[in-house]
C-alpha positions in Angstrom: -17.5 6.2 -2.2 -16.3 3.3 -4.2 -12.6 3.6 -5.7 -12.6 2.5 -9.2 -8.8 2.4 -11.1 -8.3 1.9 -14.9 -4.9 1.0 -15.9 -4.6 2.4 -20.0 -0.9 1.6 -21.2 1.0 4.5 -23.5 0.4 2.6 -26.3 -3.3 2.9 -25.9 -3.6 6.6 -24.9 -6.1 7.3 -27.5 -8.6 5.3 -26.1 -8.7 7.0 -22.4 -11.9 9.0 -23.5 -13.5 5.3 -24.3 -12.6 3.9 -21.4 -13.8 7.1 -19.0 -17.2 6.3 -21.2 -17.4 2.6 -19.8 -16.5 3.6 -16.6 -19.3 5.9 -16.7 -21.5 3.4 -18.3 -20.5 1.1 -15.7 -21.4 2.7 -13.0 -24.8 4.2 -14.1 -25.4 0.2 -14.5 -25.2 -0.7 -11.1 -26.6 2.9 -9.8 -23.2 4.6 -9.0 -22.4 8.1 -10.1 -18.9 8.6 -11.3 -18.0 12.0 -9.7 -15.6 14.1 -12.0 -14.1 16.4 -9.1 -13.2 13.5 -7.6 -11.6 11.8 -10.3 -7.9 11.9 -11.2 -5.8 11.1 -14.1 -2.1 10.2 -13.5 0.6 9.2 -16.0 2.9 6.3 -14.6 6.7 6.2 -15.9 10.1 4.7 -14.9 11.8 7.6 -12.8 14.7 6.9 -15.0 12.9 8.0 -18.0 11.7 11.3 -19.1 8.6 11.9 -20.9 8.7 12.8 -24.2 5.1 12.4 -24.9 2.5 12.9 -22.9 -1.7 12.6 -24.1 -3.8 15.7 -23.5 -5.7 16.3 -20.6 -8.9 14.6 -20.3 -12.0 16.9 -19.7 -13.4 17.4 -16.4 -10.7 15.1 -15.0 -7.6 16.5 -13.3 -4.0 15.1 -13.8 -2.3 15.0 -10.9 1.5 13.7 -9.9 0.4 11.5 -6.9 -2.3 10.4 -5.4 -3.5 9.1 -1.9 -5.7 5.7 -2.1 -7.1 4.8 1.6 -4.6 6.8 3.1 -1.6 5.6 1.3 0.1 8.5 -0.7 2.2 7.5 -4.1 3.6 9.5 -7.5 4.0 8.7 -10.9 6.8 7.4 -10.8 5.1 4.7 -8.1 7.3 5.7 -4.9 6.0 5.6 -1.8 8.4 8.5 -0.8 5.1 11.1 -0.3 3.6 8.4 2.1 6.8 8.3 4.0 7.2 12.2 4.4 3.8 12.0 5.6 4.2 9.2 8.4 7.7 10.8 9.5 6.1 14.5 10.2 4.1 13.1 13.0 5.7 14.1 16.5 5.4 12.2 19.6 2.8 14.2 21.5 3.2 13.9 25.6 0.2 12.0 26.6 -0.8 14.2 30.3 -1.8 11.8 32.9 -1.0 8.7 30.9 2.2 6.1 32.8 2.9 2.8 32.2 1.6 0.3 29.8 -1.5 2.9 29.7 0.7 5.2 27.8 2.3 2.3 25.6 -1.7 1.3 24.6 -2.2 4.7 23.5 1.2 5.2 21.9 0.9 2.2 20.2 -2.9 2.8 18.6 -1.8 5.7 17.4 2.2 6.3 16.2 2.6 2.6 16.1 -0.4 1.6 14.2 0.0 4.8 11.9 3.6 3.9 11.0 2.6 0.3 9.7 -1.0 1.1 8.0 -0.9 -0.9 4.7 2.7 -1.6 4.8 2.3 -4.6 2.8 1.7 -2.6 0.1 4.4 0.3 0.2 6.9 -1.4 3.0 8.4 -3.2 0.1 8.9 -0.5 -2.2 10.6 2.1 0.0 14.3 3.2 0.1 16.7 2.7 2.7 17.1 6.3 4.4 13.8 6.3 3.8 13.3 3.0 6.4 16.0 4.7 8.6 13.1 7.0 9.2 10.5 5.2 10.5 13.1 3.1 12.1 14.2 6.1 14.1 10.5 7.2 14.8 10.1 3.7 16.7 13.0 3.5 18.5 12.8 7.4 20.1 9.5 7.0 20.9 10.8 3.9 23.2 13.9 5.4 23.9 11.5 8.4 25.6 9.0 5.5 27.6 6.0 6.2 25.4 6.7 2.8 24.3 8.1 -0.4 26.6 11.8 -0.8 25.9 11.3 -4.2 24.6 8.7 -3.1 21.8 9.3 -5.2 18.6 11.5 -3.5 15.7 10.1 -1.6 13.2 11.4 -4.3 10.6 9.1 -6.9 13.1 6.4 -5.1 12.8 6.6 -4.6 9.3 7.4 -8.4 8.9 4.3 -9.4 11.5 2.0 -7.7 9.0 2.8 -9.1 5.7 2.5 -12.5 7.9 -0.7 -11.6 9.0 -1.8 -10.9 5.3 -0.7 -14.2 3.7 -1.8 -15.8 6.3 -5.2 -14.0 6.3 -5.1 -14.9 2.3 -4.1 -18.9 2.2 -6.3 -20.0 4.3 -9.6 -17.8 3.1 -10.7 -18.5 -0.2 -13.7 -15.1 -0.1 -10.1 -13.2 0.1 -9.7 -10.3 -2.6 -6.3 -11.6 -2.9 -6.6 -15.4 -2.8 -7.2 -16.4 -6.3 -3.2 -14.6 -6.5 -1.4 -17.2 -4.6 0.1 -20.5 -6.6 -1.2 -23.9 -6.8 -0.3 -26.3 -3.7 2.2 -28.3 -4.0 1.5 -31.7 -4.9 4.2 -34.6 -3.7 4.2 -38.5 -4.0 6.2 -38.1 -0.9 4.6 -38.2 2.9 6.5 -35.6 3.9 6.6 -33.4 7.0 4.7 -30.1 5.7 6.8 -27.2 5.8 6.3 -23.3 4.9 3.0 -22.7 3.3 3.1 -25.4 0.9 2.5 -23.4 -2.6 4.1 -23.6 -5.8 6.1 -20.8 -6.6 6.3 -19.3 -9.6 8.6 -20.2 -12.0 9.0 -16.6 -13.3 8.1 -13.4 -12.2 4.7 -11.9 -13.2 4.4 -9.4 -15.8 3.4 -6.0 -14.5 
């Protein structure tokens, strides 16, 4: 299963039953079948403002107020509250027969590596009590030995994966994301190269 997104501002609402048409053209085209019950339709606003108009309901497709995309949960109003609900309901399960860094292995494929799954795209966008959570998640599980006292911070391991993902993204020009980043630098100067050496923008980028 392929998941396909089509972004169709306010403005444009009339044409969502031309645009579920191309999708459907689309994927006939390259021998997909768009699946209806597992489509979803979600309107995306500002939580500070309130709908006044909303389009009606497309046929066959069901409008939903969040959705969950490779295991990442998000509403319409694009928090990543949901996802964090989700993460903080786990409980640290007693591994029988499991000491030492054994336990810490298993401890950290499992609570560690569920915590930080796709944090580059939600760690960003969360709230502080909602951090505070996780945050507390990582320290009790250390603070109980299923993880070694000097395990990294939840704000370390949220910063070692963006890291990972730029890094994984400048230097691999096949990346999905590459074609993203700025332009190098260019200097008349021989200097010492610091940082990643891209241009940044001067403003932000429209969303």
């Amino acid at each position: 299963m392929i998941p396909i997104f089509n972004i169709i501002p306010g403005s444009n609402s009339s044409l969502i039953p031309d645009e579920l048409s191309n999708i459907t053209q689309w994927a006939n085209t390259n021998n997909l079948k768009l699946n209806p019950k597992k489509s979803y339709e979600m309107i995306v606003h500002l939580p500070s403002k309130k709908l006044t108009f909303t389009p009606p309901p497309c046929d066959n497709i069901t409008r939903t107020h969040q959705l969950t995309v490779r295991r990442v949960t998000f509403n319409n109003t694009l928090s990543f509250s949901p996802h964090i609900q989700n993460v903080a309901a786990l409980k640290t399960l007693k591994v029988h027969g499991l000491q030492g860094k054994a336990l810490w292995e298993v401890r950290r494929a499992t609570l560690t590596a569920h915590i930080t799954y796709a944090s580059p795209s939600w760690s960003g966008f969360i709230k502080c009590d909602e951090l505070t959570r996780l945050k507390a998640i990582v320290s009790k599980a250390s603070r109980y030995g299923y993880l070694p006292a000097n395990f990294p911070s939840l704000e370390q391991l949220l910063e070692s994966s963006d890291e990972s993902l730029f890094t994984a993204t400048r230097h691999n020009p096949q990346h999905v994301l590459h074609y993203l980043l700025p332009l190098p630098k260019i200097s008349g100067y021989n200097l010492r190269l610091r940082g990643h050496g891209l241009t940044p923008p001067s403003t932000r980028p429209a969303i």
